[in-house]
N, C-alpha and C positions, 0 to 999 in steps of 0.2 A: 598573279591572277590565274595561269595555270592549273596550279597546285589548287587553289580556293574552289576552281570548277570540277576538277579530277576529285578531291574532295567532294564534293557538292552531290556531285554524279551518284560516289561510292553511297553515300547518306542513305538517296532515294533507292538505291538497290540493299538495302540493310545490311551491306557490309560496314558496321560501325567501326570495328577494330583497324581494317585496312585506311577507312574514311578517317579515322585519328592517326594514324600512323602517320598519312599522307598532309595532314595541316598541321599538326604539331612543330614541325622545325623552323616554319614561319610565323610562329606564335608572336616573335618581337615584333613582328612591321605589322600588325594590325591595328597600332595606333594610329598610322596613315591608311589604315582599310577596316573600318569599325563592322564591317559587315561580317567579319573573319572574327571576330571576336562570338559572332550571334552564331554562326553556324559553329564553332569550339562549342560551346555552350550545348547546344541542340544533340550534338554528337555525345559530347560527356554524358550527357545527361540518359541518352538512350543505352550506354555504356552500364550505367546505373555508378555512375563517379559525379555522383551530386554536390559533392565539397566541392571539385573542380567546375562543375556547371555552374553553380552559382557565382563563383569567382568572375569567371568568363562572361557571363548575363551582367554582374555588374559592372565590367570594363564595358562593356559596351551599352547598358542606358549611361554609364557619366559622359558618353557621346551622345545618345540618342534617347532623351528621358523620354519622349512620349510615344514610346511605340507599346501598344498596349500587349501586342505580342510576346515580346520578349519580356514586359511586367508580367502578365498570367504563367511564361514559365518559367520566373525566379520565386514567384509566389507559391507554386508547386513544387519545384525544388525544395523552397527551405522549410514545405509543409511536410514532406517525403525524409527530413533530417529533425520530425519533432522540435522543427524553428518555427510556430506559430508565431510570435510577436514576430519576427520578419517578413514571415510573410504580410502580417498585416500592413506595416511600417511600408512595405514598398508599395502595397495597392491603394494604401490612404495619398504617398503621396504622387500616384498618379492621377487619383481622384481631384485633387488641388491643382493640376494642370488642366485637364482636359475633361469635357462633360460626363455625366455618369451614366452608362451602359448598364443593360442586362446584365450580362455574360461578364461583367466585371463586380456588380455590385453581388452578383450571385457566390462569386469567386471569395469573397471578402466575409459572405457570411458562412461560407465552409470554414474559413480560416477562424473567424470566430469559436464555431463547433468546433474543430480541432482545440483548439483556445480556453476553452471549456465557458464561453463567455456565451450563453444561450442568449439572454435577451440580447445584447446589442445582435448575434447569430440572427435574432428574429423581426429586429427595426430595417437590417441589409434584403434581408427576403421580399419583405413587406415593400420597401423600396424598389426592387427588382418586379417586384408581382406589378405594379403600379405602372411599372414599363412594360412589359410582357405579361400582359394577363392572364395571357392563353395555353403559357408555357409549362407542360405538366411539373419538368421537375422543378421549377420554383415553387410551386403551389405545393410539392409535397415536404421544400425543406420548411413554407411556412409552416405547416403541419405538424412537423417533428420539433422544429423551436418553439411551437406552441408549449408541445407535451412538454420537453425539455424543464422549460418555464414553469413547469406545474398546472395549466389550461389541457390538463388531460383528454377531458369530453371535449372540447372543443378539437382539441388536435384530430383525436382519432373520430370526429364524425366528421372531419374535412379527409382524413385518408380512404374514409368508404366512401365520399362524394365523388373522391377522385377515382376510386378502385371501380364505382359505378359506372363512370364513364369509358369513351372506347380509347380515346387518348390517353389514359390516364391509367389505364389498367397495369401495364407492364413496367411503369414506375413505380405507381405506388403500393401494388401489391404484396412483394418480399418487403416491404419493411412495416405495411400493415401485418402481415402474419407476425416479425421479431417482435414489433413493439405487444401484438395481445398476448403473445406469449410471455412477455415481458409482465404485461400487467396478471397474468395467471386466466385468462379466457383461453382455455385452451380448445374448448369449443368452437369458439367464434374464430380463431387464428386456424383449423382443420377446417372450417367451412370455406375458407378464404382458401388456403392451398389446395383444396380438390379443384374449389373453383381454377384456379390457374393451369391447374395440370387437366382442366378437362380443356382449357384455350388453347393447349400450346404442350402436347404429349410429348414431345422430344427437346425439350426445353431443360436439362441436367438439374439448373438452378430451381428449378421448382420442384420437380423432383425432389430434390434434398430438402427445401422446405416442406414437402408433405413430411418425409422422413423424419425429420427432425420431430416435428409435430406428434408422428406417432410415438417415437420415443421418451415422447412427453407425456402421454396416453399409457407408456409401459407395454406400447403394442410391441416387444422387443419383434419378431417377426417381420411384420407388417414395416418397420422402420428400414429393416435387414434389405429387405427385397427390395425396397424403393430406393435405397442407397445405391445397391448393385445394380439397378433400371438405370441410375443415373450413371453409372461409371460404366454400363456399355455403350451409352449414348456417345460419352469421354471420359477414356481414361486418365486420362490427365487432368482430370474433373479433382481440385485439391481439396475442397471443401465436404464433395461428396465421401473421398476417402477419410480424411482425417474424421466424418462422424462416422464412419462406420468401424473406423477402427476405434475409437471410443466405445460404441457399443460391444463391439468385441471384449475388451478392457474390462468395461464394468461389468462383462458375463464369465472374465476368468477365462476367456480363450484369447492369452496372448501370441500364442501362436498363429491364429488367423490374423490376430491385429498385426504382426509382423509380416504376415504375405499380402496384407495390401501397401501398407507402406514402403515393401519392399517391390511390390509391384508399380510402384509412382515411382519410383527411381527409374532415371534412364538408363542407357546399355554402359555408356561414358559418362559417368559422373561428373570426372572434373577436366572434361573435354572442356577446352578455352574458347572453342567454338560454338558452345553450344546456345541457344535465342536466349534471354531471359526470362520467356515464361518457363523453359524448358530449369533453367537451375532453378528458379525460384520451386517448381515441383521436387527437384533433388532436395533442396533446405527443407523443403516441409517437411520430406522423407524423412530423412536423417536427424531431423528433429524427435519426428516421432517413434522410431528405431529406439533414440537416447532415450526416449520413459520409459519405454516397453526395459530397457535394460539398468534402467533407475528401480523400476519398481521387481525386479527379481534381482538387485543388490551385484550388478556385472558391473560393477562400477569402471573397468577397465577397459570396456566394449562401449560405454558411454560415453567416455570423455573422445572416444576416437571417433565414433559418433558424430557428437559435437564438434570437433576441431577438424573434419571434414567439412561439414557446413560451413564453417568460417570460411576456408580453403575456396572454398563457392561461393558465398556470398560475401566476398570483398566489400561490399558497400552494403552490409546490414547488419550495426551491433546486435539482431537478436540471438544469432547460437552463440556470440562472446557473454551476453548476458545469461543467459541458462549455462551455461562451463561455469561462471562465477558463483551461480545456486548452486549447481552441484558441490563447488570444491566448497561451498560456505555449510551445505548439509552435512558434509566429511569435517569441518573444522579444521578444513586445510587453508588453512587463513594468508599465509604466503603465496602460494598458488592461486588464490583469491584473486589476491594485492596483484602479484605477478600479470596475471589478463588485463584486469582494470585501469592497469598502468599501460600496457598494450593497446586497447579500444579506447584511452583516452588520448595517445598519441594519432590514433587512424580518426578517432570522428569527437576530435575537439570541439566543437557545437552541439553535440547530442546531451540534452539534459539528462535523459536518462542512465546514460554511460559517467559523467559527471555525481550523478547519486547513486551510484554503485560502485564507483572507484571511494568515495567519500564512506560509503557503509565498510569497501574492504579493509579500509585504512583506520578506520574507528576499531573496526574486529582487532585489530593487529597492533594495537595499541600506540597507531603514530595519530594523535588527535591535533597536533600542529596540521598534517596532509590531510586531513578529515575535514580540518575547518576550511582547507581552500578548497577542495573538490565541492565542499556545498556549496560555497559565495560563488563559484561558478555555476554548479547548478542553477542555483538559484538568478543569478542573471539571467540564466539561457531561459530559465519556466517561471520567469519571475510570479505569474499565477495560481504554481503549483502549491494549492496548500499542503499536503504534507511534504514536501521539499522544504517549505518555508519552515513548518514546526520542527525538522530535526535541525534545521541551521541555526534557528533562535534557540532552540535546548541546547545545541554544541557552546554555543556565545553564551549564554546563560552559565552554563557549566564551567567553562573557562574563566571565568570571571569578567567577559569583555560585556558590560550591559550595555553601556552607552551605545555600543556597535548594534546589538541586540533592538536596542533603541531605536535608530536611527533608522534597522532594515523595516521593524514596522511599522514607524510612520510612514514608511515610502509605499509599503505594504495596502496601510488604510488608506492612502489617497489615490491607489489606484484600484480597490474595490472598498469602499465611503462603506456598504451595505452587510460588510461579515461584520458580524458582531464578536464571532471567532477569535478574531486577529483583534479587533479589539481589545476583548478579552485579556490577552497578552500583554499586550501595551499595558491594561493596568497593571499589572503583576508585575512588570516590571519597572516601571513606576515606581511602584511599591518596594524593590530593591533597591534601585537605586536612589531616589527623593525622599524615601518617609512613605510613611501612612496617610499622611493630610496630601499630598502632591495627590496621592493616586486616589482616594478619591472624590479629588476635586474632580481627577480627570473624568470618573467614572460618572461622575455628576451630571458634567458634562454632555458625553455621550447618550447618559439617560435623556437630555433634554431634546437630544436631536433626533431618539429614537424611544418614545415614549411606549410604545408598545412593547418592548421588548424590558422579559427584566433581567436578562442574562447579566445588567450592568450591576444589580441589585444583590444578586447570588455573588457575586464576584468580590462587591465590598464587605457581605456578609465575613466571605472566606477572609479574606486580609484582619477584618477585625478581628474574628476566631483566633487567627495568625498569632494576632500581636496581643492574644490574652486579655483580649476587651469580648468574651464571648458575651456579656449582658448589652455591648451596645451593638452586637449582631445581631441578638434575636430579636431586639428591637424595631432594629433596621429591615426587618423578613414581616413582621407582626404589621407594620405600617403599610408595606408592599402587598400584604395578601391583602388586609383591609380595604386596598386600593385595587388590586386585582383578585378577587374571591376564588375566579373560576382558573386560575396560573397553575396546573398541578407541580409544576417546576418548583414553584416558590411556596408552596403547602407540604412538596414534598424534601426541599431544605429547611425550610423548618422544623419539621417533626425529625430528621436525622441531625438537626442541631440540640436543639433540646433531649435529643436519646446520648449524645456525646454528652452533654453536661448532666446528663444522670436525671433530669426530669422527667421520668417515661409515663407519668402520667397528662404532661402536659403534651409530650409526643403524640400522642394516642389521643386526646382532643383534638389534636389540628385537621388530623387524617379522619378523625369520626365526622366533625364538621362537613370537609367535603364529601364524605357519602353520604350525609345528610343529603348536602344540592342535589348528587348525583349516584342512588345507590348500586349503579353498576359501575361506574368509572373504575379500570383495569390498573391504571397506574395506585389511586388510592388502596383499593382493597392488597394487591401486593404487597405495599409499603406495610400497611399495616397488620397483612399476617405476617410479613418477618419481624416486625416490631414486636407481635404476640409470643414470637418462640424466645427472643432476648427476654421478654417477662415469664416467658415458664408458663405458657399457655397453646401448647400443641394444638387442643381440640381446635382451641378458636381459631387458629392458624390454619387449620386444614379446611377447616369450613371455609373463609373467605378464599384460602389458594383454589379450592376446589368450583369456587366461586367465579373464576375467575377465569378458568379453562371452558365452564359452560360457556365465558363468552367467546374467549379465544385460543382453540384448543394447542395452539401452538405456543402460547406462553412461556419465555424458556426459565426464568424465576420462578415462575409459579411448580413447574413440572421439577425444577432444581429444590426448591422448597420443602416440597413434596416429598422428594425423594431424599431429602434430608431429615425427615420425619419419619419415615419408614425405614432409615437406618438405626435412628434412635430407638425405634421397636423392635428393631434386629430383623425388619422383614426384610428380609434379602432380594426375594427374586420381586416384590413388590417397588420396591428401592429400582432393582435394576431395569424396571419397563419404564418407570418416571425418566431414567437419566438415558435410554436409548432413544425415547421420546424427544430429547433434549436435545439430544446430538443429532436426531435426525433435521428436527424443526431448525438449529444453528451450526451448522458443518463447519462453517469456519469461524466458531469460537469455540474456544478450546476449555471453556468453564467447566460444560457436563463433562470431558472427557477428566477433568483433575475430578469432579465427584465421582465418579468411576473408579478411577485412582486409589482416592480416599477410601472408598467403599472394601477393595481390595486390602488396601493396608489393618481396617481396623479386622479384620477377618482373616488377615496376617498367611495371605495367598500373593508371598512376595514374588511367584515367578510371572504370574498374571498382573503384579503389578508394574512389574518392571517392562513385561511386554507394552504392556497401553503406556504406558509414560515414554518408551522408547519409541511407538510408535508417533505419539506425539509431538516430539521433539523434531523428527525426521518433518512433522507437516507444518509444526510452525518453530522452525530453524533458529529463528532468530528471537523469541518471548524469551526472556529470562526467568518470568515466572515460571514455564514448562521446563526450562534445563533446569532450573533449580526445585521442583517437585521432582525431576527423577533424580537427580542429586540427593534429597530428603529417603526415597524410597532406598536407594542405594546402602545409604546410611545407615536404614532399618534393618536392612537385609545382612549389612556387611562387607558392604563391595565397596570400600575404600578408595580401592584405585580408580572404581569409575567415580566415585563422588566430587574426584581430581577431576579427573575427564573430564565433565561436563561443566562443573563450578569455573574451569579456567575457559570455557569459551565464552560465558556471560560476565565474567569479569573484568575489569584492567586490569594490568601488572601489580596495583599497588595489590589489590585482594587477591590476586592468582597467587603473588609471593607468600602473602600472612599464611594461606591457607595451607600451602604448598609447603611448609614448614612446620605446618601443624600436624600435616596427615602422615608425614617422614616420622613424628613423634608415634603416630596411631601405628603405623605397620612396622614399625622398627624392631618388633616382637614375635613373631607367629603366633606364642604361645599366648597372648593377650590381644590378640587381632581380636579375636570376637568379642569376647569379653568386652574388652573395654573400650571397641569403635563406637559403641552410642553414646556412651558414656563422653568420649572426646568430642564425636561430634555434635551432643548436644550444647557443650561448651562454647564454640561454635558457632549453634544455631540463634544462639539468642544474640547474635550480632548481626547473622546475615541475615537477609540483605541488607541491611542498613548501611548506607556510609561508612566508612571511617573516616569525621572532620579534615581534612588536610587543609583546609583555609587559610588557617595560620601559619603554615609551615611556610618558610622560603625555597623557592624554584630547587635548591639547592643539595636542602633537607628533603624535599620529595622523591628529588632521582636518584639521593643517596637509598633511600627507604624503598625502591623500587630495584634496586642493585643488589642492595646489601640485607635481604631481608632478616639474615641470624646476627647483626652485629646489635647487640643491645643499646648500646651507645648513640647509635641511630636514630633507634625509637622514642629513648629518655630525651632526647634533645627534641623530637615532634612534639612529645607528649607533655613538656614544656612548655612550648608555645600553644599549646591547647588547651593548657589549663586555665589561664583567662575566660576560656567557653564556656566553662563550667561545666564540662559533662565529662565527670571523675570518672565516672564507672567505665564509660569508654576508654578513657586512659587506663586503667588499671587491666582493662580487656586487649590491650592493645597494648602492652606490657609483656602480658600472658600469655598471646598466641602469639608474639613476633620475634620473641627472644628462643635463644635453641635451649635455654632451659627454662621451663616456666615457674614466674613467681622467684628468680633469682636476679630478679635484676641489681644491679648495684644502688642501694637508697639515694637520694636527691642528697647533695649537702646540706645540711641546713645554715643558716643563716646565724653568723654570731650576734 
């Protein structure tokens, strides 16, 4: 009892570390003093050792379930460890004990938000509200689960209700300015932040929201000053710094951006005494130090960077997760794996950490480690849709469908409402049942979701599939008839019928609905690229052009475009379309490969090779990007990097074919140039595609992943493949796998 109150004492004066020191040795007899278990917990927790608080909270509700205390903070806890489903789990079941509160039902619809579950986010609120009417911040999460939910206007004229009032100002105001900013009023979200900063002048946070604001406006100044307003107010102001070092960043003075970040670093960095707002401003530091030294290629100054952060933030996989970016931008794929396997020993509960151990290990080519890192992800975020789609694509790919199977039924019955995941479930269906099973299923679904024809596109595709394209277009013919106004389903049919080579009937479907609607965006598009497959530029430009009057950010349209003004050989006309492009979609990487393209035909391989290598650095991990600059490489002549890059989008099996192929390419000097396109074209017309290995046995695969020069190897795959009937690949796969090609030893034949 001593120890529990000398503990207790130390708590209330903030010495955490000394207050854990001091109860820690009596951890066992807290089953006879359950109180000792709440105060472990309280203490962890402020420690920021949330794996152990949680432990601790839950030995002690299996003593005392209904203390709503200690449920609110194992509920935060496991929302603080990216454990939404627990947290929910443990506030539903204190809700089933004990009546329902405010300040619990409020708790419950964060954990939702967290959860990414807005509506039911928005039934908790609405519940909460009913009990505390008065209470600003319920009224502003009803507000936000409104927007969430898509009740846009209604959200945000309930957050200027709220921002009008006197209670209600300093809630709802910062997240009315995000959310207009959000929706592009950036007018209306600068009226809102003067307003706050004319309430309340020495207020940081508002501050940085006007800032913000004006950097949204391009007032780079004006943003400048009110960042630095707010960081004299506090410097410890994290928010305030990290945008102003942003705006530093995107003005090309990284040298200022490195003296504010450097200036949020404390004197002691990795002082073990130091509060935890105090490290948590180190992590942000140190974080932002690692770009500023990402983005000028110090990649040695980075990683130490980062692996400081860690050192401080004991209890935050985020600088283990950015060390894992980095090493995966480098193609350091062991060094990846190496972290992943580290942050999945410290925070075995973090989804997140779970689907990055699961990507390093896919990189690295162990897809046995890859498939458990997701099935645990995927437990931990069982909601997480893209979590879900690479775990069903791993299973898929492996061959495990039924398992595939099984994740997404579990999947649809706990969101009835994605048609997504649906989706899936038929397709796989479709693999494993037949053609009739899937869809029946799709049938199905259609009945219980009639408005929706996602289920309709999907049977289309399977029948396309399985070489019955006359009973898809049928199936699409009947759908439109029945939905006229679906652009979905007008615009799979007119790219069904341009695959089966009827481009006149293509081109009726799409006329049709500009008939209903002759401005609609999606048809006119569809249909000037249709007009360029038919060898009709003018008409193509008219309708692309068509189509930016309405929406000048159109990235098709302006990609279109700019593919038309290549064919003219307008160059610099070309290049405002696809700058256009890239401004209006930063993060897809389409206009930057017409870019690319653009450069290639114009045979400017050192600017092509820049933008494609820029490229790959920004999105790491698209195989389509590593594999354009691998194509540019080729053009160029750069062998050894077309290795480089093709083995980080690869597995073993295509890293080996290749990798024995380009030994054949440079084995020469005197024929390097010469004849690298020439090889690599050989090559190109396999990659990317597959090479079938379906048939092969477990046995034959790892032999052929080992052994890539033993011919014998591949004659034995190529065997078992030929049932597939896709000769040509066998004979391809003969040709680049053997160390001599086109000398393999002939099949026996048969007496």
């Amino acid at each position: 009892m001593a120890n529990y109150l000398r503990a207790a004492e130390l708590f209330k004066e903030q010495q955490y570390a000394a207050a854990d020191e001091t109860l820690d040795p009596f951890g066992t007899k807290f089953a006879l003093f359950p109180a000792g278990y709440y105060l472990q917990g309280t203490i962890k927790y402020a420690l920021g050792q949330f794996a152990q608080a949680e432990f601790a909270l839950a030995k002690y509700l299996a003593h005392v379930p209904n203390d709503r205390r200690a449920v609110w903070l194992i509920a935060i806890t496991a929302l603080r460890q990216h454990g939404a489903p627990r947290a929910i789990e443990y506030i539903k079941l204190l809700l089933k004990r004990v009546p329902a509160d405010a300040a619990t039902l409020t708790l419950l619809g964060n954990a939702y938000v967290a959860d990414r579950k807005p509506a039911l986010a928005l039934q908790r609120f609405q519940a909460a509200a009913a009990l505390d009417p008065e209470n600003p911040k319920i009224k502003a999460g009803v507000a936000i689960s409104e927007i969430d939910t898509g009740q846009t206007e209604q959200g945000l004229a309930q957050l200027e209700q709220l921002f009008a009032s006197e209670t209600g100002a300093a809630v709802a105001g910062p997240t009315l300015v995000l959310t207009e900013l959000g929706a592009g009023r950036v007018g209306k979200a600068a009226e809102i932040a003067a307003s706050l900063v004319h309430r309340n002048p020495d207020n940081p946070l508002y501050l940085t929201l006007l800032g913000e604001v004006r950097a949204s406006l391009h007032d780079d100044v004006g943003a400048e000053t009110t960042f630095r307003a707010a960081l004299a107010l506090d410097p410890a102001f994290t928010p305030a710094a990290r945008d102003l070092a942003q705006l530093y960043l995107a003005a090309g003075r990284s040298d200022d951006a490195r003296k504010v970040y450097t200036g949020l670093l404390s004197k002691k960095p990795n002082d073990a005494s130091n509060s935890p707002s105090i490290k948590a401003n180190d992590v942000a530091a140190l974080l932002g130090l690692a770009d500023i030294a990402i983005a000028e290629k110090k990649w040695t100054e980075a990683i130490d960077d980062l692996n400081r952060a860690r050192t401080i933030a004991k209890t935050d996989p985020a600088p283990g997760l950015e060390l894992i970016k980095l090493y995966q931008s480098r193609a350091d794929w062991d060094s990846a794996k190496a972290v992943a396997v580290e942050l999945g020993q410290q925070f075995p509960q973090d989804a997140n950490v779970a689907e990055a151990q699961g990507r390093t290990r896919l990189e690295a080519g162990d897809e046995k480690g890859a498939l458990a890192s997701y099935k645990l992800a995927q437990q931990l975020a069982p909601n997480s849709i893209p979590i879900l789609s690479r775990y069903v694509g791993l299973l898929r790919q492996a061959g495990y469908l039924r398992d595939a199977r099984d994740v997404l039924q579990d999947a649809v019955g706990r969101n009835p409402r994605n048609a997504s995941i649906k989706a899936d479930l038929i397709r796989v269906e479709a693999e494993l049942d037949g053609l009739d099973t899937a869809i029946y299923e799709a049938r199905g679904f259609a009945n219980d979701d009639p408005q929706n024809s996602l289920y309709d596109q999907v049977s289309a595709e399977l029948y396309e599939k399985a070489g019955r394209a006359g009973d898809a277009a049928a199936l699409l013919e009947k759908a439109v008839t029945a939905r006229p106004a679906d652009d979905n389903l007008r615009l799979g049919l007119s790219r069904l019928y341009t695959r089966m080579g009827n481009l006149a009937r293509a081109e009726a479907v799409l006329n049709a609905r500009l008939q209903i609607d002759p401005k609609n965006p999606a048809a006119g598009g569809a249909l000037a690229a249709l007009y360029l497959v038919m060898g009709r530029p003018d008409d193509a430009k008219k309708l692309y052009r068509d189509v930016l009057s309405q929406t000048p950010d159109n990235v098709a349209a302006l990609i279109g475009l700019a593919d038309i003004a290549v064919a003219e050989k307008k160059w610099p006309e070309a290049m405002d379309y696809i700058n256009r492009a890239r401004t209006a979609a930063p993060d897809d990487p389409t206009p930057a490969l017409g870019l690319i393209n653009q450069y290639v035909l114009r045979q400017d391989w050192q600017n092509a090779i820049t933008v494609a290598t820029d490229l790959v650095k920004k999105f790491p991990t698209n195989t389509g990007v590593i594999d354009k600059l691998g194509r540019v490489q080729a053009e160029a002549g750069d062998t050894e990097g077309i290795f480089r890059r093709h083995n980080r989008c690869c597995k073993p099996l295509y890293a080996a074919i290749l990798k024995t192929h380009l030994s054949k390419v440079t084995s020469s000097a005197s024929r390097r140039k010469s004849a690298a396109w020439t090889r690599a074209s050989r090559w190109r017309g396999v990659w990317p595609r597959p090479i079938p290995t379906a048939g092969c046995t477990t046995s034959r695969r790892q032999s052929f992943t080992r052994k890539p020069d033993a011919p014998r190897t591949h004659l034995a795959c190529s065997r078992r493949l030929r049932p597939t009937g896709r000769r040509m690949t066998i004979s391809r796969l003969r040709c680049l796998a053997c160390t001599r090609p086109r000398t393999c030893p002939p099949r026996p034949r048969r007496s």
